[in-house]
N, C-alpha and C positions, 0 to 999 in steps of 0.2 A: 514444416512443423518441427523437424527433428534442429533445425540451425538455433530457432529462439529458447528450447530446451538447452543445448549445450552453452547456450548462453548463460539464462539464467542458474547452471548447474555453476557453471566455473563463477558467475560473479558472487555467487553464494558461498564455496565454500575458500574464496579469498578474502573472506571480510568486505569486500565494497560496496555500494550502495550506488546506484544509477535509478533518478526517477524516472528513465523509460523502462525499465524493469517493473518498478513500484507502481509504477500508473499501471499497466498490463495487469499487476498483481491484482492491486483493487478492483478494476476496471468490473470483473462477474463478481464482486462480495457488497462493491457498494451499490450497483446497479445504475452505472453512467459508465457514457463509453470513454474511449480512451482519453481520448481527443479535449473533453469537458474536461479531465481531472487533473488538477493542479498538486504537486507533493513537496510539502518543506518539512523540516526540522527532520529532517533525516539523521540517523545515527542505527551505530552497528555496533555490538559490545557480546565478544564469546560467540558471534555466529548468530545473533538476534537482533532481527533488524527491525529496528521502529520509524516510523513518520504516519504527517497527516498529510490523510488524502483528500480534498476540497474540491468537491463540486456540486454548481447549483446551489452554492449560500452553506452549503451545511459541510463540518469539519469530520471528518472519520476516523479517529487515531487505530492505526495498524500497524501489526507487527505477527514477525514469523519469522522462522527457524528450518531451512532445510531440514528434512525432506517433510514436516508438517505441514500443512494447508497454512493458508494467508485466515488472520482472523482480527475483522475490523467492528469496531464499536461506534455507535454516531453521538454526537454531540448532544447531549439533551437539552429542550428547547425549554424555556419557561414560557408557562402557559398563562395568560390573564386572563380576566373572566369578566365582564359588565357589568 
C-alpha cells in the first residue's frame, strides 16, 4: 500500500501525469475498475491535473490537485422521448 502512495506523491508533486496513476484515481469516483478505464487528453498546469476518464461508453472529465480528493463529473447524456 505504502509503494503506490509514494508513487502517486512524487508523480504529483513533479508535474507528470501517468494514466496508471489516473485510472487508479478514477477507478472509486467513476465506479469501474481499473482495468475498464481508458484516460486521454491528459494535461497538468500549477500542480492540477486534468483528463478523461472513459469507460463503458460514457466520458468522465477529472481533475485534481494534491493532496485534495480526485473529483470527476460525467458526461451528460441527451435524452429523447417518443
Amino acid at each position: 500500500m505504502m509503494k503506490p502512495l509514494i508513487l502517486v506523491v512524487c508523480v504529483l508533486l513533479t508535474g507528470c501525469t501517468s494514466a496508471k496513476i489516473s485510472r487508479s484515481l478514477a477507478s472509486g469516483t467513476v465506479g469501474c475498475p481499473v482495468d475498464e478505464i481508458t484516460i486521454s487528453n491528459e494535461t497538468v498546469s500549477s500542480g492540477v491535473h486534468n483528463f478523461t476518464a472513459t469507460c463503458r461508453g460514457v466520458d468522465h472529465f477529472c481533475t485534481y490537485m494534491y493532496p485534495n480528493p480526485i473529483s470527476c463529473k460525467s458526461e451528460a447524456k441527451a435524452v429523447t422521448g417518443k
